[in-house]
C-alpha positions as CSV (number, residue, x, y, z in Angstrom):
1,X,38.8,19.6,25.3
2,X,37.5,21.9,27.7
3,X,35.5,20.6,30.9
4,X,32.3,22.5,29.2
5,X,32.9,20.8,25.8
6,X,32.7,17.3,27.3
7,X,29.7,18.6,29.5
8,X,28.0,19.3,26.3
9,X,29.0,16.2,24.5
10,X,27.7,13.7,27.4
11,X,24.1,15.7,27.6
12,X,24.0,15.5,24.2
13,X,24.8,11.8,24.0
14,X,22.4,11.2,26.8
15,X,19.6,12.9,25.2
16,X,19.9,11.2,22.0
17,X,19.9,8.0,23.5
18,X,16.5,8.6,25.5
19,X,14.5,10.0,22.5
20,X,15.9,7.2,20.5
21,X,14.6,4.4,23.3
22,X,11.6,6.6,23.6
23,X,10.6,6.4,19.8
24,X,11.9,2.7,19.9
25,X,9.0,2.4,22.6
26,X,6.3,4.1,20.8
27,X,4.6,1.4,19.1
28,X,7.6,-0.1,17.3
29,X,5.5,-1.3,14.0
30,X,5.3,-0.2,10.5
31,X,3.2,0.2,7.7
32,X,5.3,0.7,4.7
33,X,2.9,-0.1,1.9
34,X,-1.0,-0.6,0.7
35,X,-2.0,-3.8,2.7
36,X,1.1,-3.7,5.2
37,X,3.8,-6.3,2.9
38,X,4.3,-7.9,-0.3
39,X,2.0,-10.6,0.5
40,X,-1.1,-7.5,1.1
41,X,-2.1,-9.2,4.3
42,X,-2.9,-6.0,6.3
43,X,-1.3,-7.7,8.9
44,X,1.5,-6.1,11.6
45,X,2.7,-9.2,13.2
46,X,3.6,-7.6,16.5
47,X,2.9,-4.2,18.2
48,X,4.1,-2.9,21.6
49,X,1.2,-1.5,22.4
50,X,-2.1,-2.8,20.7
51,X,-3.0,-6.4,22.2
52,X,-5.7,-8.3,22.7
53,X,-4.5,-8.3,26.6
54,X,-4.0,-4.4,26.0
55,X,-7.8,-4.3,24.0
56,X,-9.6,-6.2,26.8
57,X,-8.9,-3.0,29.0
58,X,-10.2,0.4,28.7
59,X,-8.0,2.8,27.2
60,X,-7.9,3.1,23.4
61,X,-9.7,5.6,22.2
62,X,-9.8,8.6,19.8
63,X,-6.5,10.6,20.3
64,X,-6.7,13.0,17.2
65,X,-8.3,14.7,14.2
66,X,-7.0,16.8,11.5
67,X,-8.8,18.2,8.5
68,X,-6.5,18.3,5.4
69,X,-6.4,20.4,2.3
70,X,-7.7,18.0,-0.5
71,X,-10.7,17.8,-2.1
72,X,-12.5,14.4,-3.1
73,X,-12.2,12.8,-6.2
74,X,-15.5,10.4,-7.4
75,X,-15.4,8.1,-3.8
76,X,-11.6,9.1,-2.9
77,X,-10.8,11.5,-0.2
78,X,-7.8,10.2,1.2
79,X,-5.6,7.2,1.0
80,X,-3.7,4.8,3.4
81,X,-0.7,6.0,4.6
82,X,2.7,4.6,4.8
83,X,4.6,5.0,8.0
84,X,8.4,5.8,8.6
85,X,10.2,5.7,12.1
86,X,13.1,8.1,12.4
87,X,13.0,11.1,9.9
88,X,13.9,13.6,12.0
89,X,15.1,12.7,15.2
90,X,12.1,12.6,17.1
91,X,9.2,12.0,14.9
92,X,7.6,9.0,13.7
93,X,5.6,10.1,10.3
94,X,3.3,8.8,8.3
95,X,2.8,9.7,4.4
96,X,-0.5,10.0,3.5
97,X,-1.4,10.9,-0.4
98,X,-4.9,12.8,-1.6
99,X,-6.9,12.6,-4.4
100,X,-6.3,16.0,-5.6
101,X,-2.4,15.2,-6.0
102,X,-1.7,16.1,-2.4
103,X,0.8,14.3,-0.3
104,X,1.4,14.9,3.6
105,X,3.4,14.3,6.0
106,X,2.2,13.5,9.4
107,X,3.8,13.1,13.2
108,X,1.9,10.4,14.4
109,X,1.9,11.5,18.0
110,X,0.0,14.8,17.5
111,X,-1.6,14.8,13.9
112,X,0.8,18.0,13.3
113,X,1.6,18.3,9.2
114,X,5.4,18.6,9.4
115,X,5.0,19.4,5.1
116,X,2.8,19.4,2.5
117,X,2.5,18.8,-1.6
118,X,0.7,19.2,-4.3
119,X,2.0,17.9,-7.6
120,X,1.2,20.5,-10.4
121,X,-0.2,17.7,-12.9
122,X,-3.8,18.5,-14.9
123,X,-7.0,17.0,-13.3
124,X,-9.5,15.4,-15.9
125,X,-13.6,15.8,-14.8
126,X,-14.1,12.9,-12.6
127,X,-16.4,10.2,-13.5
128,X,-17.3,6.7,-11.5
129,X,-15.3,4.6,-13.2
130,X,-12.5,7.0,-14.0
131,X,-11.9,9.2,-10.3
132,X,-8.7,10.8,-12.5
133,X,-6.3,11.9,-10.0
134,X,-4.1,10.0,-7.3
135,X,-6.0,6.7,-7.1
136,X,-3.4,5.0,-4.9
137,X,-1.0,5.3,-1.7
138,X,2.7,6.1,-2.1
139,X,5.1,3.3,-1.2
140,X,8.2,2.7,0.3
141,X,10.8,0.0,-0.3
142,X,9.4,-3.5,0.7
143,X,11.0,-6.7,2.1
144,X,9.7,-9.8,0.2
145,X,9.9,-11.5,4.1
146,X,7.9,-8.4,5.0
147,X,10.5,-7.7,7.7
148,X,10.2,-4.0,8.6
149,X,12.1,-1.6,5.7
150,X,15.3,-0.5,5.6
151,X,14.5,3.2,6.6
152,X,13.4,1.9,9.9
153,X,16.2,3.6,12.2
154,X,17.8,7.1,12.9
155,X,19.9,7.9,10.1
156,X,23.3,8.9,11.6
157,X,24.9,9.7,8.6
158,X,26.3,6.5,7.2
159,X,26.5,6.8,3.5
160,X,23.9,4.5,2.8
161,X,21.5,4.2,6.2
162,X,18.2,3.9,5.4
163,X,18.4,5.3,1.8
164,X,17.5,3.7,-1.3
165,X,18.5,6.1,-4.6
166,X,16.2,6.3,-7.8
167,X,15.2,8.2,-10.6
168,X,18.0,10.1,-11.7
169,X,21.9,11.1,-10.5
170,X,22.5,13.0,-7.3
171,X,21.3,16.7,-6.9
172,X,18.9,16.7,-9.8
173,X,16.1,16.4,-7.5
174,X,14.4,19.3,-9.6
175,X,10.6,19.5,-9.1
176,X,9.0,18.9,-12.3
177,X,6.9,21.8,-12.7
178,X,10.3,24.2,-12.5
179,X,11.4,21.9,-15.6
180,X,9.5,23.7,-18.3
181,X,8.0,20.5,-19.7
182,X,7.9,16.7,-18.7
183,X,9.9,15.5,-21.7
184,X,12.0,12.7,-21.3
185,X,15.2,12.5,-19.0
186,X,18.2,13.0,-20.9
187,X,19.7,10.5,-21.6
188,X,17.1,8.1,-21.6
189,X,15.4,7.5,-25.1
190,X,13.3,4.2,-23.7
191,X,12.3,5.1,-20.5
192,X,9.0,4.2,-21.3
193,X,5.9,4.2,-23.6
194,X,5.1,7.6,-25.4
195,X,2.0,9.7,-24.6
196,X,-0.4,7.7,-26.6
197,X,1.4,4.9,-28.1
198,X,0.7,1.5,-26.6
199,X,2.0,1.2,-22.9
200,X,4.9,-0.7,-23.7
201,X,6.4,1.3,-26.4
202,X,9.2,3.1,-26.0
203,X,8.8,6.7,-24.4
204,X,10.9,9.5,-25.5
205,X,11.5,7.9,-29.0
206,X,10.0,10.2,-31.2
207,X,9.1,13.4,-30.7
208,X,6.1,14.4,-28.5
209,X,4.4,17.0,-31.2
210,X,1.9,18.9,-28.0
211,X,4.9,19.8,-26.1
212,X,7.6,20.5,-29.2
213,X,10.0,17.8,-27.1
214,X,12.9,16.4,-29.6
215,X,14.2,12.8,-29.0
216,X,17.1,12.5,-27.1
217,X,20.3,10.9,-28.6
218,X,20.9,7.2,-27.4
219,X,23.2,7.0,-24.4
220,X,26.2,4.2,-23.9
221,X,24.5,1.4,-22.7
222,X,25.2,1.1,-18.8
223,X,27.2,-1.0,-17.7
224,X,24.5,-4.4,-16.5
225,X,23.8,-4.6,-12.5
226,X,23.1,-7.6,-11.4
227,X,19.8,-8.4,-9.7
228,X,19.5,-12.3,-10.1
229,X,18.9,-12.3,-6.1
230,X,17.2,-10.5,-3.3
231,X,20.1,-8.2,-2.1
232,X,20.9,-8.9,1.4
233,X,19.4,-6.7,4.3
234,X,22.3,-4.5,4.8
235,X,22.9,-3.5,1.0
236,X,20.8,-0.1,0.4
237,X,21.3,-0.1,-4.3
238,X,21.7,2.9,-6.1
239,X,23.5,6.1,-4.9
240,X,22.5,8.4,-2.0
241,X,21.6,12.0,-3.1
242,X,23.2,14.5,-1.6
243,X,22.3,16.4,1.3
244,X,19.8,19.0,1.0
245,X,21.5,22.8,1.7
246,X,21.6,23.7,5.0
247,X,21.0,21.8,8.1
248,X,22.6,20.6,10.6
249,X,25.2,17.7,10.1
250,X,23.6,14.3,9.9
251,X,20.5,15.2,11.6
252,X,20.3,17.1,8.1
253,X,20.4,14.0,6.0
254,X,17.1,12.2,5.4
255,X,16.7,8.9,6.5
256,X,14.9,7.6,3.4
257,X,12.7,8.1,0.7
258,X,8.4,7.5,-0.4
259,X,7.4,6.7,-4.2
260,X,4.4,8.3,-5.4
261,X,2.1,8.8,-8.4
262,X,0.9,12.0,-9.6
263,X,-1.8,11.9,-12.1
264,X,0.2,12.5,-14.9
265,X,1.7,9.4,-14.4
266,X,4.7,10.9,-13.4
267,X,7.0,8.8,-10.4
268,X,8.1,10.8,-7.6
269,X,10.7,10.1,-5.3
270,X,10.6,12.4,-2.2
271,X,12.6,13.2,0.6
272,X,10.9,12.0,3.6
273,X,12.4,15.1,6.0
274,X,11.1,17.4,3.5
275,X,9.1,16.3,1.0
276,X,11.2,17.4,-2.1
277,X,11.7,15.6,-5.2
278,X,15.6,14.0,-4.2
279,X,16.1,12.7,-7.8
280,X,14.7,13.4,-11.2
281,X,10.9,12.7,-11.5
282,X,10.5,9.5,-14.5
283,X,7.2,9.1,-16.3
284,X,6.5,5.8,-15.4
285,X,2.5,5.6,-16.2
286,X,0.0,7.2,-18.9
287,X,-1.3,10.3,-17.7
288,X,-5.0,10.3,-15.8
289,X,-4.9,6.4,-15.5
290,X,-6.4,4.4,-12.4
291,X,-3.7,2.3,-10.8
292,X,-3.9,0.3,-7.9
293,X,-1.1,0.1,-4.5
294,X,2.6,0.8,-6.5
295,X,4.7,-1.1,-4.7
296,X,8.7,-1.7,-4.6
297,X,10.5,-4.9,-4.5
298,X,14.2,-5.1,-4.8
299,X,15.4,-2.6,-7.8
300,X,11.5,-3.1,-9.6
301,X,8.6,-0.7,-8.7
302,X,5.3,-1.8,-10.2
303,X,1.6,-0.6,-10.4
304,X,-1.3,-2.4,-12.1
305,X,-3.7,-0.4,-14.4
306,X,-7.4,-0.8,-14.8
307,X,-10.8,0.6,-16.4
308,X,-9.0,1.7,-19.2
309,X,-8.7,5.4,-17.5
310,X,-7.0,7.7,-19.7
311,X,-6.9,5.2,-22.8
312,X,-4.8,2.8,-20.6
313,X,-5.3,-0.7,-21.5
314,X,-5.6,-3.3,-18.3
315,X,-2.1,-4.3,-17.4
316,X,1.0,-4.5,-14.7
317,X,3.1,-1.5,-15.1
318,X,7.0,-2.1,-13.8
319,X,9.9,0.7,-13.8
320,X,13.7,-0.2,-13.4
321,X,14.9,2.0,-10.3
322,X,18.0,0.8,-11.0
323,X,18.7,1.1,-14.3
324,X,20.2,4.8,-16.1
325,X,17.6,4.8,-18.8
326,X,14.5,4.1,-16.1
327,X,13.2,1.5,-18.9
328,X,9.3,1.0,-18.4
329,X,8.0,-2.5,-18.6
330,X,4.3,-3.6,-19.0
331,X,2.0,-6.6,-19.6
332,X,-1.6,-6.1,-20.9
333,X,-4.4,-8.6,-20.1
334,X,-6.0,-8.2,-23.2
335,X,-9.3,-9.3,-21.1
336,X,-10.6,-8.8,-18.1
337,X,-9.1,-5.6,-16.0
338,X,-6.7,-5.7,-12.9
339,X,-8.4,-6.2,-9.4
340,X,-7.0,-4.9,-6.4
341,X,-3.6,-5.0,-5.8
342,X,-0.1,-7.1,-6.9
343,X,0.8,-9.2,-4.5
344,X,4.2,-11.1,-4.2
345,X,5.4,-14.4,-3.1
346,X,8.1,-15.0,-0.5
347,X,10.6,-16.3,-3.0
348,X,9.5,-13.2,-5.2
349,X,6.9,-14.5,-7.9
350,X,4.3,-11.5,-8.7
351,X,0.6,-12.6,-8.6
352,X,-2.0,-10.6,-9.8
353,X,-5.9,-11.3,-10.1
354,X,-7.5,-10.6,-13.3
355,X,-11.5,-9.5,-13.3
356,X,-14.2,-10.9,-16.0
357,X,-13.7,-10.0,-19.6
358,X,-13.8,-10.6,-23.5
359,X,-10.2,-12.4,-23.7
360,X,-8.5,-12.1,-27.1
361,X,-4.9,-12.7,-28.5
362,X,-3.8,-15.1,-25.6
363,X,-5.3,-12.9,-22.9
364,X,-7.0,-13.5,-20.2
365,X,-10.2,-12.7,-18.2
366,X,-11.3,-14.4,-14.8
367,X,-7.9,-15.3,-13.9
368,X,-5.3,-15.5,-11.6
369,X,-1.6,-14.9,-13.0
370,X,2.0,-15.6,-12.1
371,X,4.2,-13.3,-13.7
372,X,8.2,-13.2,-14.0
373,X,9.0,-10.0,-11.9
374,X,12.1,-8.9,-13.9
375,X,10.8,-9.5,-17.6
376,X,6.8,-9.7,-16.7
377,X,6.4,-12.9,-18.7
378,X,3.2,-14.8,-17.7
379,X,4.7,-18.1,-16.3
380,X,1.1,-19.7,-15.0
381,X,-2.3,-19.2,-14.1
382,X,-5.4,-20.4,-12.9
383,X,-8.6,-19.2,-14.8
384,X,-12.5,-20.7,-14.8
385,X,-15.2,-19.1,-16.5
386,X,-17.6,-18.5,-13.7
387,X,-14.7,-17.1,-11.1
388,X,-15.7,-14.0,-11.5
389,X,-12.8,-12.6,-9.5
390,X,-13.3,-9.2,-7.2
391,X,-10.7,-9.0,-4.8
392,X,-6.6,-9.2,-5.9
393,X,-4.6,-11.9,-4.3
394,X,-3.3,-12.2,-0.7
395,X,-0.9,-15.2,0.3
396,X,-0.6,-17.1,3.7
397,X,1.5,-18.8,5.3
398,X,-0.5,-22.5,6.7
399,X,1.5,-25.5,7.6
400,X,4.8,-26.1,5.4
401,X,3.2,-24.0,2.4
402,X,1.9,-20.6,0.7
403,X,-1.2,-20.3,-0.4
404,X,-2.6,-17.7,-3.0
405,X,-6.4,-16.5,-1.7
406,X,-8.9,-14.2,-3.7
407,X,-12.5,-14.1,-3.6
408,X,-15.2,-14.2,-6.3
409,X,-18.3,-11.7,-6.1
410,X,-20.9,-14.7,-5.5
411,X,-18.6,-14.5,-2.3
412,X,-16.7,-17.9,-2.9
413,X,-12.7,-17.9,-1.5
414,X,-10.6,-19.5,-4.2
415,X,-7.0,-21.1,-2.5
416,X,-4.2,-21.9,-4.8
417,X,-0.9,-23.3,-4.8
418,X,1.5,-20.5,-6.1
419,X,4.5,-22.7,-7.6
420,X,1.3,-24.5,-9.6
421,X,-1.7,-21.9,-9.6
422,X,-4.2,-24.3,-11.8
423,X,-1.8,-27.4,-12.5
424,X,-1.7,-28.9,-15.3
425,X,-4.8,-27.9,-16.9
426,X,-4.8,-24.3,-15.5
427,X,-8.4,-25.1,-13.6
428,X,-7.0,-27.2,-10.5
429,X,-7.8,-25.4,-7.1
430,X,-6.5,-26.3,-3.9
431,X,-9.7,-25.3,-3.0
432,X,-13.1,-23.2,-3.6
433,X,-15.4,-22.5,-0.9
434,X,-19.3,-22.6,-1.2
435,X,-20.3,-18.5,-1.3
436,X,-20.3,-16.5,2.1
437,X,-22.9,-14.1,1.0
438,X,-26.9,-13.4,0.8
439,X,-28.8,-13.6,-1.9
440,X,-28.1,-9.2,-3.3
441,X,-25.1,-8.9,-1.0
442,X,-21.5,-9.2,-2.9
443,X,-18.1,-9.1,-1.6
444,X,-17.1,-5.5,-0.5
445,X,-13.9,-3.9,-1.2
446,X,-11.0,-5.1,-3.6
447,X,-8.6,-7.1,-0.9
448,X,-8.7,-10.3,1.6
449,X,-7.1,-9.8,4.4
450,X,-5.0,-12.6,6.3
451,X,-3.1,-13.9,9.3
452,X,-1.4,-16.6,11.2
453,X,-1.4,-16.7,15.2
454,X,1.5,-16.5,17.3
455,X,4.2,-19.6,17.0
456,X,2.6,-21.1,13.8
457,X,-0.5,-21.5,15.0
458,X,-3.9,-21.4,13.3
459,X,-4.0,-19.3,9.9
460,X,-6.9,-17.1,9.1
461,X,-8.6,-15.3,6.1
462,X,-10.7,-12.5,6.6
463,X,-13.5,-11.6,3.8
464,X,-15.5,-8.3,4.0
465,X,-19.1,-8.5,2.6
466,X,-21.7,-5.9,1.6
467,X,-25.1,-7.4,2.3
468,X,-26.3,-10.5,4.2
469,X,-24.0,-12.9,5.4
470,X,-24.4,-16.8,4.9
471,X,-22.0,-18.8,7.1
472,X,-21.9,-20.9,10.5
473,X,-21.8,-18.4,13.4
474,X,-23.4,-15.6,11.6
475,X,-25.1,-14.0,15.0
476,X,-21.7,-13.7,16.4
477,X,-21.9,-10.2,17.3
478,X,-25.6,-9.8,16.3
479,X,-27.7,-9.7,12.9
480,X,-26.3,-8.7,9.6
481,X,-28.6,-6.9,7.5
482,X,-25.5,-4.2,6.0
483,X,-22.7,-6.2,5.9
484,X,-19.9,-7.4,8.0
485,X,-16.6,-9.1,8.2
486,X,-16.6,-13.0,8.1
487,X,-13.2,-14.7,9.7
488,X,-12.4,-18.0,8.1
489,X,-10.1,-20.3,9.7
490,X,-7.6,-22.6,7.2
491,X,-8.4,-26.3,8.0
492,X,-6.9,-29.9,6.6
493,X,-3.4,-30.8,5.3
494,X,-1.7,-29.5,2.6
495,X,-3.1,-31.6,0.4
496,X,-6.8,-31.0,1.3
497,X,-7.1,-27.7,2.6
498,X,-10.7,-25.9,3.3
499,X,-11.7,-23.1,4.9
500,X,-14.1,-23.2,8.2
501,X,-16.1,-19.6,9.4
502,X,-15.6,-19.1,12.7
503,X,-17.4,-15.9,13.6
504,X,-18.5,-12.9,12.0
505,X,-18.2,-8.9,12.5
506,X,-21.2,-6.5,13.5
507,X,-23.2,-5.6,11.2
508,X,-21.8,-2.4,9.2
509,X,-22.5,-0.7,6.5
510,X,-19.9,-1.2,3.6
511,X,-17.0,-2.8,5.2
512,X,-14.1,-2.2,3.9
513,X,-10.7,-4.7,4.2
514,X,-10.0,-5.1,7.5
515,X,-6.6,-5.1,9.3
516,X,-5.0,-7.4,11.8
517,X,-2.4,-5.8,14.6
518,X,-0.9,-8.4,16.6
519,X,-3.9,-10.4,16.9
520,X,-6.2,-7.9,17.5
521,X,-8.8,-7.6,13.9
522,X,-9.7,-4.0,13.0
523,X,-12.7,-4.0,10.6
524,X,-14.1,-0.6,9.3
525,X,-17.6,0.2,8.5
526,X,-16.7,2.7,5.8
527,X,-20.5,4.5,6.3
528,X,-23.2,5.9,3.9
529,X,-23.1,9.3,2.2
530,X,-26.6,11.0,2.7
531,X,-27.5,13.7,1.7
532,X,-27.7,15.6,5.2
533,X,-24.5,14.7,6.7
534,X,-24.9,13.5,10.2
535,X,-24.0,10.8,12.9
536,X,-26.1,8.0,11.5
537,X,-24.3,7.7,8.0
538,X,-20.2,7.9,9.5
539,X,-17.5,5.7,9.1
540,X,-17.6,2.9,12.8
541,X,-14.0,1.5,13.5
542,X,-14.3,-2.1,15.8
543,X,-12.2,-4.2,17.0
544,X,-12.1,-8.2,18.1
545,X,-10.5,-10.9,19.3
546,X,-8.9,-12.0,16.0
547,X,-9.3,-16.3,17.5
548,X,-12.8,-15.4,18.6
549,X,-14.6,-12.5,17.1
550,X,-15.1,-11.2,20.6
551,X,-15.7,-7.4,20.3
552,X,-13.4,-5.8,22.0
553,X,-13.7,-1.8,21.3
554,X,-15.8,0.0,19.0
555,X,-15.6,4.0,17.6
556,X,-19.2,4.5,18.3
557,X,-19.8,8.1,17.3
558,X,-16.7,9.4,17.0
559,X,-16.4,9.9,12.9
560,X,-19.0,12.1,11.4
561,X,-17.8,11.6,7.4
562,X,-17.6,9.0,5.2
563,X,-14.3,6.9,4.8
564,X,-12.4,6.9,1.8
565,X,-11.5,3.4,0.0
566,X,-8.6,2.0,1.0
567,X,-7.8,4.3,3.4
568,X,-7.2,2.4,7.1
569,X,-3.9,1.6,8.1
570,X,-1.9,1.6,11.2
571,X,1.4,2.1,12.4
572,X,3.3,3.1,16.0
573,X,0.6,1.6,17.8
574,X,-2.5,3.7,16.1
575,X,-5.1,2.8,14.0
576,X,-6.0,5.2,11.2
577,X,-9.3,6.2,9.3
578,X,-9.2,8.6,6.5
579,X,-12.3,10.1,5.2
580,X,-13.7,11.5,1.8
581,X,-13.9,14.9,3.2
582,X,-10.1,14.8,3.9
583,X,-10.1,14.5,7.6
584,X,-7.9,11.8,9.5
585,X,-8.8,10.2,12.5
586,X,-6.5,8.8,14.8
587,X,-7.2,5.8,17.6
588,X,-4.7,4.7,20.0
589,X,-3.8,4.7,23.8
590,X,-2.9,7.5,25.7
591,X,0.7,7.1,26.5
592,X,3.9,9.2,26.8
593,X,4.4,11.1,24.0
594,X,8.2,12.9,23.2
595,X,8.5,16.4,24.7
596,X,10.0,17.7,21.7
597,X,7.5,17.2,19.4
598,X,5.7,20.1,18.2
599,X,2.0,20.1,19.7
């Protein structure tokens, strides 16, 4: 090889390995779905750069704003993000989906929009209760030991780094408005439930009379994949697409892939490098329903339904990535709705929380639900009349066991053993705390948040209320008149476990679920809209000691806009607030950032 050939080589080499240490450096934690994991803690267990050594200094602060192209929908501007580390070979991104069927991608260092989407799916007129729309984050692949994802790395074009393959065979990544109709996939007469049938009918089975689509003809049966266990760490199912045309070699290939809703119900799977739709879209929802955080687990991606948006009944939603005829799953309530999102045990048992409602035909209202996550089969549950239930399940680890925690709108924290739920007589707590809130106030948002300390130490739950605040320590960080995040600390054995509050949050105005970064609590005052826009009604980020409610940092006056629900997340050492009017803020320190990103 020529002396200039091997000079090239070594540079090369040597660059690659500093950006690749460089981005290793820059934060190192990830946020690949609604609420952080399969338990929805909102809790990144270590970060590199946000500490509460780190927060005690000066330092973090706002590093960037963008506006984006999406208009609100009802109360939803934009939505958490999910984060991915090593799409290109520089960039660590975050995926960030809009009301108005947007989706962006984002480099975290700058705020720079590296692509944008917009799904060409009909938007109903909004209403309060029905937003129509996008009503939930995209999703990546999760780890039920919530372990960081598989698309965590450079992708140096190994056949299955990073990648996870749905929806379809390789190279009919087709976007679905060049289709010419969203009929059924070929092949695939059961995919899921037909426009207007019941939700767990078969979809594509007859013909769909508005859009002239014939059924298809029944395929082979595939041959069966097994899925009895969690595959192990290294196994990426399915098969990689292939590389999109052009590029460069392996720095070409994308490293992995997001999941995302339109609101046509239609599941996307799209290139994280690019955006594009890498396999065939699959309807996996009715069209113009409200769902809550998809998330996917193993070869299963689900998504809970609620306020019967779009004439869909109450129910978990499930689609078989795996399987040739993407067969659509679902169980209905037939009660009370969905609330907040599914969460998952470690061992892989779905939970879901089910709100107030007129039960009928076995169903149930007021409930908390363990459901089989391959079939959907209710296998317990825990249900009283009065527990009225506002916030979905979140589960902690304290001592030797999990524990299942949701909260009731009289502001009471309900635990529950999740091999059990309601023992023997489907009624049996582990515990239920007096309520947390003032006489008018309610619990705020739709999600607990949770963590443990470092080297199994103390576990915590932390409950965001609108309104007064009734608990020990509620002058912590001065009076609550708005609302304000109350931290509760687990306490007794496993056999007689309470909760104990320990401090409480400033006083904000509509708090929304808070997040926890190595120790350090983030809790967002999501603002009030008024009708001149001004400082007094924006969105205040603040941040404590997570053991001792010490305020460490506040936002002051930095956001101007309302936040959107369920839209704070953070990732690569940042924390990040997205608001109704489409603009994302960004908080973090000022570090090093890569050269070769663009500016």
């Amino acid at each position: 090889m020529p002396l200039r050939r091997w000079i090239f080589v070594i540079l090369t080499a040597a660059l690659t390995a500093t950006i690749t240490v460089a981005q290793v450096g820059r934060g190192g934690s990830q946020w690949p779905t609604t609420q952080a994991d399969a338990q929805r803690t909102s809790w990144i267990r270590t970060d590199s750069k946000i500490s509460v050594d780190a927060m005690s200094k000066p330092g973090f602060e706002p590093q960037w704003k963008v506006k984006l192209d999406n208009q609100p929908r009802g109360p939803y501007g934009l939505l958490q993000g999910v984060s991915a580390a090593g799409v290109t070979l520089f960039i660590p991104m975050s995926i960030v989906a809009g009301s108005s069927n947007n989706l962006f991608a984002l480099d975290n260092d700058t705020g720079y929009v590296v692509w944008q989407r917009r799904f060409d799916a009909a938007l109903p007129p909004p209403t309060s209760e029905c937003p129509g729309g996008i009503t939930a984050a995209a999703t990546r692949l999760v780890k039920l030991d919530a372990s960081a994802p598989a698309a965590g790395g450079i992708n140096f074009g190994g056949g299955n780094a990073g990648f996870r393959s749905v929806i379809g065979e390789p190279g009919q990544g087709v976007p679905l408005e060049g289709r010419g109709g969203r009929g059924p996939a070929p092949g695939a007469p059961n995919a899921g439930p037909a426009r207007g049938a019941a939700p767990d009918a078969g979809r594509g089975a007859a013909p769909d009379a508005a859009r002239g689509t014939p059924p298809a003809a029944p395929p082979a049966a595939p041959p069966a994949r097994g899925r009895a266990n969690q595959p192990p760490a290294e196994r990426i199912p399915g098969t990689p697409p292939a590389p999109e045309a052009g590029g460069f070699g392996f720095l070409a290939r994308p490293s992995g892939v997001a999941y995302v809703v339109a609101s046509d119900g239609v599941l996307h799977v799209v290139g994280l490098a690019s955006g594009k739709d890498l396999q065939r879209p699959a309807e996996f929802l009715p069209p113009n329903a409200k769902w809550s955080a998809p998330i996917g687990v193993n070869t299963m991606l689900y998504a809970a339904t609620s306020g019967t948006c779009g004439g869909t009944p109450p129910g978990v939603f499930a689609i078989d990535l795996d399987s040739d005829a993407k067969a659509v799953i679902s169980w209905k309530t037939n009660g009370g709705p969905i609330v907040g999102a599914l969460a998952f045990t470690p061992n892989g048992t779905l939970i879901a929380a089910v709100g107030p409602g007129q039960a009928s035909a076995g169903g149930k209202s007021n409930a908390i639900v363990a459901l089989d996550p391959k079939t959907l089969q209710i296998q317990n549950w825990f249900t009283q009349p009065d527990a009225e239930f506002v916030t979905g399940p979140t589960i902690i680890r304290y001592n030797d066991m999990d524990i299942v925690a949701a909260a009731t709108r009289d502001g009471r924290v309900v635990l529950l053993d999740p091999t059990s739920l309601g023992g023997s007589d489907h009624s049996t707590p582990l515990h239920v705390s007096k309520p947390f809130v003032g006489a008018g106030a309610s619990v705020s948002g739709d999600a607990l948040a949770a963590w443990q300390e470092a080297n199994g130490g103390a576990s915590w739950i932390l409950l965001p209320v609108s309104g007064t605040v009734v608990a020990g320590n509620s002058a912590t960080n001065g009076i609550v008149r708005n609302g304000a995040v109350v931290a509760l600390k687990l306490m007794g054995t496993s056999g007689a476990i309470s909760v104990d509050p320990r401090w409480v949050s400033r006083d904000l105005s509509s708090p929304a679920t808070p997040l926890i970064v190595n120790g350090v609590v983030f809790a967002l005052g999501m603002g009030t809209q008024t009708a001149t826009p001004g400082r007094s009604g924006g969105a205040v980020l603040s941040a404590y000691e997570g053991a001792t409610g010490r305020q460490l940092w506040t936002s002051g006056q930095a956001m101007t806009g309302v936040a959107s629900p369920r839209s704070l997340w953070s990732t690569t050492g940042q924390v990040y607030v997205g608001l109704r009017d489409g603009t994302l803020h960004a908080f973090g320190f000022n570090d090093e950032r890569s050269p070769f990103v663009v500016k």
